[in-house]
C-alpha positions in Angstrom: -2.4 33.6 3.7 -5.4 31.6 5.5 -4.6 30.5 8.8 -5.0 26.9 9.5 -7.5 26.1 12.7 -7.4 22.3 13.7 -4.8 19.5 13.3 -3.4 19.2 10.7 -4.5 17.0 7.8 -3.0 13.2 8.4 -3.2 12.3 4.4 -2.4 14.6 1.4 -3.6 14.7 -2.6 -1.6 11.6 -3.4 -2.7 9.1 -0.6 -6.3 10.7 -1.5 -5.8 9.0 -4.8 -4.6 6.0 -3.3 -7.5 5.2 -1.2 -9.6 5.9 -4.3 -7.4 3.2 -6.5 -7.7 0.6 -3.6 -10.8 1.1 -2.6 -12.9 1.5 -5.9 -10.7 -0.5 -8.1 -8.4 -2.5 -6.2 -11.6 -3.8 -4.5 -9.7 -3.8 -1.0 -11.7 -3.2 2.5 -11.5 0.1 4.7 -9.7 -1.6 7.3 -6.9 -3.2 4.7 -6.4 0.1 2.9 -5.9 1.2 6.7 -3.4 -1.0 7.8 -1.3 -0.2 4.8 -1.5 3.0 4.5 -0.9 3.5 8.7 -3.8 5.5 9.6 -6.8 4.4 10.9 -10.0 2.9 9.6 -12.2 5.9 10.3 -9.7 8.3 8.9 -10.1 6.3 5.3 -14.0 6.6 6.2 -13.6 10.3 6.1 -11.8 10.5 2.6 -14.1 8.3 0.9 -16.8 10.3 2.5 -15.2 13.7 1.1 -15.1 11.7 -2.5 -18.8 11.1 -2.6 -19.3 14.5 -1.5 -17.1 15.9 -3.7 -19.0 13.9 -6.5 -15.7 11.9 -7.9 -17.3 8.9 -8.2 -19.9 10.3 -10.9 
């Protein structure tokens, strides 16, 4: 079993896919997916940066 180094992860597979819905279809901004979801904006930043990385937009 891999150990875990850090803090834990603040949003899972399923708010993943939610900032994904709002954001590219839902048309909403950072800071509004933010403020629903409870985290902050930077931390919805960081998933939509590990999206583009990841290549799920293409």
């Amino acid at each position: 079993m891999p150990v875990q180094k850090g803090r834990p992860p603040v949003i899972g597979e399923h708010e993943l896919a939610l900032i994904d819905r709002l954001y590219m279809k839902e048309r909403m901004s950072v800071r509004d997916i933010a403020d629903v979801m409870g985290v902050s904006h930077m931390t919805v930043w960081r998933a939509l940066r590990e999206f583009d990385e990841a290549g799920a937009w293409n």
